[in-house]
C-alpha positions in Angstrom: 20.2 -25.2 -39.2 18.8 -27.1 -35.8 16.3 -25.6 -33.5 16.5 -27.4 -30.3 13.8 -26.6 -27.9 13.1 -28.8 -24.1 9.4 -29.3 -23.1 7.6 -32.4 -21.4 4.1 -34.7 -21.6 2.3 -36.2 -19.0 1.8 -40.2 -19.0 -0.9 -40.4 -16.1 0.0 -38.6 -13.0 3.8 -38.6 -14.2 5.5 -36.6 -16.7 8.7 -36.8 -19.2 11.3 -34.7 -21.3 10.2 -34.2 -25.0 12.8 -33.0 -27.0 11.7 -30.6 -30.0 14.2 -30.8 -32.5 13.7 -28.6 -35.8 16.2 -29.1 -39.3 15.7 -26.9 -42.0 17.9 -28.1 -45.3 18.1 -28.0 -48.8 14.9 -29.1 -50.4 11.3 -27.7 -51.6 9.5 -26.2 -49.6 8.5 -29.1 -47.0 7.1 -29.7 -43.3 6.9 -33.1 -41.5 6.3 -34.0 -37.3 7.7 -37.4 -36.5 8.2 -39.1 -33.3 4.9 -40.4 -33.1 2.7 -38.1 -33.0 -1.3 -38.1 -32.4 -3.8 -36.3 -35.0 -3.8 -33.2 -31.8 0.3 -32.9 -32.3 0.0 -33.4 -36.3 -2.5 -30.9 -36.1 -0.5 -28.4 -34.9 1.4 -27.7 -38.4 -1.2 -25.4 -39.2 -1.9 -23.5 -35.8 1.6 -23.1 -35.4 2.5 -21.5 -39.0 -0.5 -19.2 -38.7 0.3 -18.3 -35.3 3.8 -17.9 -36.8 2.7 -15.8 -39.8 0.0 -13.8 -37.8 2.9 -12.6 -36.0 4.9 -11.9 -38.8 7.2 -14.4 -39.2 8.0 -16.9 -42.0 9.0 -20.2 -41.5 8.3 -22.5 -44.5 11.2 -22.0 -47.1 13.1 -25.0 -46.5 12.6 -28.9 -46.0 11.9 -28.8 -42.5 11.7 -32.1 -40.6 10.4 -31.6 -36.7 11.6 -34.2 -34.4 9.9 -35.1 -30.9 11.8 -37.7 -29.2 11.9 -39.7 -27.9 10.2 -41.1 -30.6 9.1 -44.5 -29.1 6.6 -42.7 -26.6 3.2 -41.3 -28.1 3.0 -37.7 -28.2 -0.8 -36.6 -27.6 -1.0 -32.7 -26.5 -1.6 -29.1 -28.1 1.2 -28.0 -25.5 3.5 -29.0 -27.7 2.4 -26.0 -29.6 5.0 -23.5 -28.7 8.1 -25.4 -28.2 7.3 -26.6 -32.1 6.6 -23.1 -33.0 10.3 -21.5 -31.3 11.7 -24.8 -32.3 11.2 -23.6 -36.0 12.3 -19.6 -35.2 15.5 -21.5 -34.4 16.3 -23.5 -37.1 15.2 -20.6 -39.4 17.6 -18.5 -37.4 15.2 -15.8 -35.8 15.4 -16.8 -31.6 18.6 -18.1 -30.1 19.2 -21.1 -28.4 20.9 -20.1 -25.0 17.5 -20.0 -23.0 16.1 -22.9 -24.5 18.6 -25.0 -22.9 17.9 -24.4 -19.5 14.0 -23.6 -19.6 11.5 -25.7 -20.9 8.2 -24.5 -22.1 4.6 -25.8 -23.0 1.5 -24.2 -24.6 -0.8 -24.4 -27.0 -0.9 -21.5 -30.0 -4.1 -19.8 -31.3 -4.3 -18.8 -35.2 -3.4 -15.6 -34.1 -0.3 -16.1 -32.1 -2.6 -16.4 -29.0 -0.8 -19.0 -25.9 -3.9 -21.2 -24.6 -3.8 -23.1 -20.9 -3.1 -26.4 -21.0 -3.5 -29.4 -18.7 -0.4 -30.7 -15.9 1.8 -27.7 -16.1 2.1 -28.5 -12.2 3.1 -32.2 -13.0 5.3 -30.6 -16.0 7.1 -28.3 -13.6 7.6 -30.8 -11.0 9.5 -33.3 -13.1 11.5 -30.7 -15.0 12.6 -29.2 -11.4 13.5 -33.1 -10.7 15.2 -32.6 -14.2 17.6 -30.0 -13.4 16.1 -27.4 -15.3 15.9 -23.8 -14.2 12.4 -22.4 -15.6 9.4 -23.4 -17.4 7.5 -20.9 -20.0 3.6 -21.2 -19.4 0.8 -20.0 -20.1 -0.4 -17.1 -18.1 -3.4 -18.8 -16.9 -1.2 -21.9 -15.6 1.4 -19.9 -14.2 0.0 -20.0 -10.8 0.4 -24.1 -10.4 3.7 -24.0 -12.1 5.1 -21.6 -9.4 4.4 -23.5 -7.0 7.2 -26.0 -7.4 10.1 -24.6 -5.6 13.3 -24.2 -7.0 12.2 -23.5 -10.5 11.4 -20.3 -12.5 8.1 -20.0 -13.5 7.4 -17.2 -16.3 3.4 -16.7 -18.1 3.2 -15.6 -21.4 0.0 -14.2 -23.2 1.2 -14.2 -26.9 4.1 -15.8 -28.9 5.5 -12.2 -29.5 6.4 -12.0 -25.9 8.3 -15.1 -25.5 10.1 -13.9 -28.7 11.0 -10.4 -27.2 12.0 -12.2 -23.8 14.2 -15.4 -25.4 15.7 -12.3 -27.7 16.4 -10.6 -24.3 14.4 -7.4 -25.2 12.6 -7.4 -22.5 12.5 -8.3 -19.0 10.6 -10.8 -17.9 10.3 -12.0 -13.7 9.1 -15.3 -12.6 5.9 -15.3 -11.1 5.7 -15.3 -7.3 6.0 -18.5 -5.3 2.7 -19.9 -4.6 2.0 -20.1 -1.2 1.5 -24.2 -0.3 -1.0 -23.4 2.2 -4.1 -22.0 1.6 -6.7 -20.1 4.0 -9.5 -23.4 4.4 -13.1 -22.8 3.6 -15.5 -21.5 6.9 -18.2 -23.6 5.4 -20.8 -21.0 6.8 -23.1 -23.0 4.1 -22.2 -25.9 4.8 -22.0 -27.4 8.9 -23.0 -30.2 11.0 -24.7 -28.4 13.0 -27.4 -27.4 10.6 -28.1 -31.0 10.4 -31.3 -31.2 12.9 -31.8 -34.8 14.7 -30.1 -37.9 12.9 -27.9 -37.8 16.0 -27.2 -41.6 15.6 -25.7 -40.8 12.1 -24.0 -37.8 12.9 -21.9 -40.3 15.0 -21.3 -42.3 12.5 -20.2 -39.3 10.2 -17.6 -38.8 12.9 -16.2 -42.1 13.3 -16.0 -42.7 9.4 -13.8 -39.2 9.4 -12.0 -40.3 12.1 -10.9 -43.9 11.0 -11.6 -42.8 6.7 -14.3 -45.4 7.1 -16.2 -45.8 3.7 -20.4 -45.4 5.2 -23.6 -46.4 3.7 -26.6 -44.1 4.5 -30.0 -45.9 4.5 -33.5 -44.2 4.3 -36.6 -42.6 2.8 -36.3 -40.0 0.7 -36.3 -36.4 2.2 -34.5 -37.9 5.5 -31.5 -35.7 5.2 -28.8 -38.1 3.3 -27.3 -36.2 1.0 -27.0 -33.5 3.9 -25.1 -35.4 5.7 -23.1 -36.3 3.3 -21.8 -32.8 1.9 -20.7 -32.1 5.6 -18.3 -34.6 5.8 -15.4 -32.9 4.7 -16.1 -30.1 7.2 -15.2 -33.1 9.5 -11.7 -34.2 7.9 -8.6 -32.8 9.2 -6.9 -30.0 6.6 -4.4 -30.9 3.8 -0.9 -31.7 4.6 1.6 -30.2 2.3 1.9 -33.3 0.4 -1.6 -34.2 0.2 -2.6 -30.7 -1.1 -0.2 -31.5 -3.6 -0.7 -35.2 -4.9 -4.7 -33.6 -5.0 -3.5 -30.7 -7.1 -1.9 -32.6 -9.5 -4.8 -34.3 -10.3 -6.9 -31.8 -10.8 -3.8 -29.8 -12.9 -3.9 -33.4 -15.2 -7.6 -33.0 -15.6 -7.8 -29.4 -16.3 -9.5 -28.3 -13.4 -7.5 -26.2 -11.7 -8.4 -23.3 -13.8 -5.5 -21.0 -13.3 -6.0 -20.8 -9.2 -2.8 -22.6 -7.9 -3.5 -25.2 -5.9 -6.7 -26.9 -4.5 -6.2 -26.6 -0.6 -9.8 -27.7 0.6 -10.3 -31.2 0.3 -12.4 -32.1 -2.5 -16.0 -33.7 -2.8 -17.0 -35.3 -5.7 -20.4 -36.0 -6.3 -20.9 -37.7 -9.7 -24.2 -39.1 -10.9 -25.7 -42.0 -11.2 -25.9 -41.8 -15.2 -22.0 -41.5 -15.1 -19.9 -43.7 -18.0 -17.3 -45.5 -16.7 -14.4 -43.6 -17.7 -16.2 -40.3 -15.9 -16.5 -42.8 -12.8 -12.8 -44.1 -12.9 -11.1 -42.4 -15.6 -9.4 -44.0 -18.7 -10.0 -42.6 -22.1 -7.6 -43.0 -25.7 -5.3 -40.2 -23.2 -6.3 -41.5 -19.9 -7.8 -38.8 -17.6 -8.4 -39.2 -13.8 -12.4 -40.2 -13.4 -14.3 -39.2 -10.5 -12.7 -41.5 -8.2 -9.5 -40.1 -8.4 -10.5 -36.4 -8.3 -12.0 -37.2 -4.9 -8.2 -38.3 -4.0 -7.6 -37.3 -0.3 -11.4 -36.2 0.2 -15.0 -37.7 -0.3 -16.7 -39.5 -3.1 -20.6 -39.4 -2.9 -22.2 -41.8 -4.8 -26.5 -40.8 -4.1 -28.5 -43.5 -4.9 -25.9 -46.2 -4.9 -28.3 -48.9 -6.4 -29.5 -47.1 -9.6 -25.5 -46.6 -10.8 -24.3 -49.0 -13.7 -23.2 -52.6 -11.9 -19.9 -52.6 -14.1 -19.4 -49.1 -12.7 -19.5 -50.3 -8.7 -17.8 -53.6 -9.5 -14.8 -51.4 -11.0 -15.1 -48.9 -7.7 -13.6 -52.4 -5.9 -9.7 -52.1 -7.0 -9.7 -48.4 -5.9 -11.1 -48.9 -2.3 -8.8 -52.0 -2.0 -5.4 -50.3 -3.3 -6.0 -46.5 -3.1 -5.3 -46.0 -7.0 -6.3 -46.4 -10.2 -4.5 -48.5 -12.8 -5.1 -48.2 -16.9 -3.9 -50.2 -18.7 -2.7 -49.7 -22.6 -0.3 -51.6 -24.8 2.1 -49.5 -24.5 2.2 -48.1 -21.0 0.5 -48.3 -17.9 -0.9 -44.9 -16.1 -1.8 -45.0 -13.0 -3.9 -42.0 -10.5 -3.7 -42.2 -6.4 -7.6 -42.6 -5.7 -7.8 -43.0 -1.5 -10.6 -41.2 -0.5 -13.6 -41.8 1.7 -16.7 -43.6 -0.1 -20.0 -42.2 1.2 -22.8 -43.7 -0.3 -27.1 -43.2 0.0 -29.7 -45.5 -0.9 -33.1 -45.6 0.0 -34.5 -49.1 1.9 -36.5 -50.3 -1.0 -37.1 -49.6 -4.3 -40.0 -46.5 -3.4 -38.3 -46.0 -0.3 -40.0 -46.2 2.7 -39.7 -49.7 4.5 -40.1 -49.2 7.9 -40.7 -45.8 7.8 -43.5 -44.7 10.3 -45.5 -41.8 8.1 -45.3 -43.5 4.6 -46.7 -47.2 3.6 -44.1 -49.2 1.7 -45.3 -50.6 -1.5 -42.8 -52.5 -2.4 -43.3 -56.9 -2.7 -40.8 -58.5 -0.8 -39.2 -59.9 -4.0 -38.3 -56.0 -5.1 -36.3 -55.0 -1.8 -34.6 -58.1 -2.1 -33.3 -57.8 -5.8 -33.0 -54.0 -5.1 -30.5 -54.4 -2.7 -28.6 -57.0 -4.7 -28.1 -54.3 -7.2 -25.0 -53.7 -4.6 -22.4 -57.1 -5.0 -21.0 -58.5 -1.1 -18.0 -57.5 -2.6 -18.6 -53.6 -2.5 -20.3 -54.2 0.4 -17.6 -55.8 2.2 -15.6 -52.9 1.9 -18.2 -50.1 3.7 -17.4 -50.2 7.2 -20.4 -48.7 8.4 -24.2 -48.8 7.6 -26.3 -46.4 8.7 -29.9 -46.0 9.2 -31.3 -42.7 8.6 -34.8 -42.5 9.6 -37.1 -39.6 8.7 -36.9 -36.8 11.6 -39.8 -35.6 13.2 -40.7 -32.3 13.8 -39.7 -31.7 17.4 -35.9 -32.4 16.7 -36.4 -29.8 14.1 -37.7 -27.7 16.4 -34.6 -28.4 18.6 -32.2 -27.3 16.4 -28.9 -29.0 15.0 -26.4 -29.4 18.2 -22.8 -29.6 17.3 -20.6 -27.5 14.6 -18.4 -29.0 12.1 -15.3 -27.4 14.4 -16.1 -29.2 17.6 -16.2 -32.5 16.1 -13.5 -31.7 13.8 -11.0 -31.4 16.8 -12.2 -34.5 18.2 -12.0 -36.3 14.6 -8.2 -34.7 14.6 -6.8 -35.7 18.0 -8.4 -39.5 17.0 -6.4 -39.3 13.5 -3.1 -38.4 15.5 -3.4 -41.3 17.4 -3.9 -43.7 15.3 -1.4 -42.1 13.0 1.2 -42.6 15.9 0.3 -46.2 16.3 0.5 -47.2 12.7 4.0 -45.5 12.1 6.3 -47.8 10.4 3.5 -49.8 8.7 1.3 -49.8 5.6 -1.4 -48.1 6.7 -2.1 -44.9 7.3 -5.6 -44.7 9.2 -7.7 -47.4 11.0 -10.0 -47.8 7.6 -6.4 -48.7 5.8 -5.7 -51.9 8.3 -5.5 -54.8 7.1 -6.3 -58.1 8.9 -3.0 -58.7 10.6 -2.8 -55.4 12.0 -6.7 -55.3 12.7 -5.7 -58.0 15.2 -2.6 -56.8 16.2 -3.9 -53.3 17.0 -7.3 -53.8 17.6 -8.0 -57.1 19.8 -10.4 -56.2 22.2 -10.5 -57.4 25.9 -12.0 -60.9 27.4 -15.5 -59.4 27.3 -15.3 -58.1 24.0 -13.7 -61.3 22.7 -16.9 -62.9 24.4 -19.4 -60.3 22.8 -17.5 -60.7 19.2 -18.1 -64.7 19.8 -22.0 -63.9 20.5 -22.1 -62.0 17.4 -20.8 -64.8 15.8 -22.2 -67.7 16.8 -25.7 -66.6 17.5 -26.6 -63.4 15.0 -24.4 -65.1 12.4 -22.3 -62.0 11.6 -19.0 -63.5 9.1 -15.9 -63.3 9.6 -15.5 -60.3 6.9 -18.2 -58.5 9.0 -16.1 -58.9 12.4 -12.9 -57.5 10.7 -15.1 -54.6 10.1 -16.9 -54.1 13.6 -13.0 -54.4 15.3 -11.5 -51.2 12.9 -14.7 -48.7 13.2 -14.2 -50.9 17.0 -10.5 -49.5 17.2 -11.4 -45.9 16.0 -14.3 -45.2 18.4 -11.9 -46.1 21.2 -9.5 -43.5 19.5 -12.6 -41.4 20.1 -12.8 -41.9 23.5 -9.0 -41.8 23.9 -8.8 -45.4 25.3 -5.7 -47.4 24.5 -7.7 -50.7 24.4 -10.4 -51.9 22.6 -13.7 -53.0 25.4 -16.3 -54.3 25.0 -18.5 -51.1 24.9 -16.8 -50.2 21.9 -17.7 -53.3 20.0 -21.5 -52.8 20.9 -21.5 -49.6 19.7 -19.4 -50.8 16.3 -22.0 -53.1 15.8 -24.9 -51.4 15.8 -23.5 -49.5 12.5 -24.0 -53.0 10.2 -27.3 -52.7 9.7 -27.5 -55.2 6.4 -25.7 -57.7 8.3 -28.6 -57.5 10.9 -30.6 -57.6 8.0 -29.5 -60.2 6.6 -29.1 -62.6 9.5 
């Protein structure tokens, strides 16, 4: 007889049909997986006949030959478990076919007959939906992101006895709910801008780099409130869209962290550390995973003390700023992750950190600063926008107290996003950070005393080329700010006092 059963894989941040197909002929008693498949698929022989036999079924009295096609693609995941495992009631003659032609299902099988989560049931569902299927049998725990592809069925199953009873039709199963697209967003009581005491000078600059997604360096001693600063800049960014929250979950549904929630509505911070490999920092792996930079899709990527991460690491952080994804390479296939987010980076001034501070004495030669700071390439460097000093703050602006709230600047930060999202419509970019030079220009060209002030800048404090490109966008989104249709010169003075290492170096 022939078992037919339809589930899917995931290749990157897409997904495909696998076909499951079970014979069982003439022949000692005999089982074989072909189709390619890795040692986590081969494996599976033995969890799925004792998850079979633990619940009371035998399926090992014939030659039995499982098929996955299609057989040129590599198959590389326990959720092949259960289709495998009904695949086999088929062909033995214990479950019938007619639900298994219209539902696909994925899982992975305990000894005891146990269904395990599994990673990308929301990128499964989505492309069997595309497929023209009707349902998907999950997990229980990854029900949740499955349902929340409309148009398809989602059901969650604890044990392989119940999707038994239900493809037998003895009992009634419903699909789960709808998940609802939109989520209630975090308050963020622990987390505001307006704890943040002093540092108004970078608090701007926090604000202009939400409201263009400028990538910002933040420069000073230790203890002068960086990395606080840094966790409140999502509490600045605008909420999901419906597409957004979606591209974001699927990432973290291919990476296993959505852990049976539905979908991630708040926009995500990653923080990794300076230690990280480079497959935690990008992704990649023998399966490639989304790394840190693509889990911060749509959100914020901290990297604390820039200089001290692995110089490979940073040089390979350069294709994702430039092209907003990530692209592994194999033999065989190509998989690729969406990685736009916003870079926000710390380092101290020096290597003990506290040139030019006013209450420490630096200790640093001037030979150390310089090769500390060349731990960061120009190429990196030339795509931060924004660098930010972030002087130590004395006690009477603690005293004073922290001044704005993530909300009021957040409405400021949205009505600047709307209008820059209405003047880029039709092109490739989708924020001022996102221009390139041709639209910098085209959008961005500043009045006659701001093409006079970007000539002084030029020709007497030696700022490049690269480095005016990058005062006219933060330039361009300050005027958003201000609600000004036309970059002046005020804006430019105010852009450029946010390169600090140009200044430095000139």
């Amino acid at each position: 007889m022939l078992g037919q059963v339809i589930s899917s894989a995931t290749l990157g941040m897409d997904a495909y049909t696998v076909n499951v197909e079970v014979h069982a002929g003439r022949g000692q008693p005999f089982l074989r997986i072909v189709g390619l498949p890795d040692g986590v698929v081969r494996e599976s022989e033995e969890r799925v006949l004792s998850a079979l036999a633990s619940t009371g079924y035998s399926c090992l009295s014939k030659r039995t030959i499982i098929n996955l096609a299609p057989a040129d693609k590599r198959k590389d995941s326990a959720a092949l478990d259960l289709p495998i495992a009904i695949g086999l009631m088929q062909a033995y003659g214990l479950v019938p076919t007619l639900r298994t032609k219209t539902h696909g299902m994925i899982g992975e099988l305990g000894l005891d007959g146990s269904i395990k989560p599994v990673t990308g049931a929301l990128v499964v569902a989505s492309h069997l939906k595309d497929a023209g299927f009707e349902g998907l049998l999950t997990p229980t725990k990854n029900v949740a992101e499955a349902a929340a592809v409309n148009g398809l069925e989602a059901r969650g199953f604890n044990h392989l006895s119940e999707v038994v009873a239900w493809l037998r039709s003895e009992t009634k199963v419903e699909p789960a709910p709808p998940t609802p697209i939109r989520g209630r967003l975090a308050h963020w009581e622990d987390v505001d801008l307006g704890d943040v005491c002093g540092q108004q000078h970078a608090k701007r600059a926090l604000e202009i780099a939400a409201a263009g997604a400028h990538n910002i360096l933040l420069i000073g001693p230790p203890g002068s409130g960086k990395t606080m600063l840094a966790r409140r800049v999502p509490t600045l960014l605008p909420p999901m869209n419906t597409l957004e929250i979606m591209e974001t979950s699927k990432l973290y549904s291919v990476a296993g962290k959505l852990n049976g929630h539905g979908l991630l509505v708040e926009r995500p911070f990653c923080n990794p550390h300076h230690v990280a490999s480079d497959v935690g920092l990008i992704g990649g792996g023998a399966s490639p995973r989304p790394g840190q930079v693509s889990l911060a899709h749509n959100g914020v990527l901290f990297l604390d003390e820039l200089p001290e991460f692995k110089r490979r690491a940073l040089e390979m952080l350069r294709q994702p700023l430039e092209d907003g994804e990530v692209v592994i390479s194999r033999a065989a296939y190509t998989a690729r992750f969406p990685a736009r987010f916003i870079l926000v980076a710390a380092m101290n001034s020096c290597p003990c950190g506290f040139l030019g501070d006013l209450t420490h004495k630096c200790t640093c030669s001037p030979q150390a600063v310089v090769r500390y700071r060349q731990r960061i390439s120009g190429p990196l460097l030339d795509r931060i926008d924004l660098h930010v000093e972030v002087p130590a703050v004395p006690y009477r602006e603690m005293r004073a107290g922290g001044g704005e709230n993530s909300e009021v600047v957040r409405t400021r930060v949205e009505a600047a996003r709307r209008l820059a999202a209405e003047r880029l419509a039709g092109t490739s970019a989708q924020t001022n950070g996102d221009m390139t030079s041709r639209l910098t220009w085209q959008f961005a060209e500043p009045d006659a005393d701001g093409h006079r002030l970007l000539e002084t800048l030029h020709d007497k404090l030696g700022l490049s080329a690269r480095g005016l490109m990058r005062v006219l966008k933060v330039a361009r989104t300050i005027a958003d700010l201000d609600g000004a249709p036309h970059v002046r010169s005020a804006h430019i003075a105010e852009a450029v006092q946010y390169r600090t290492l140009d200044r430095l170096v000139s």
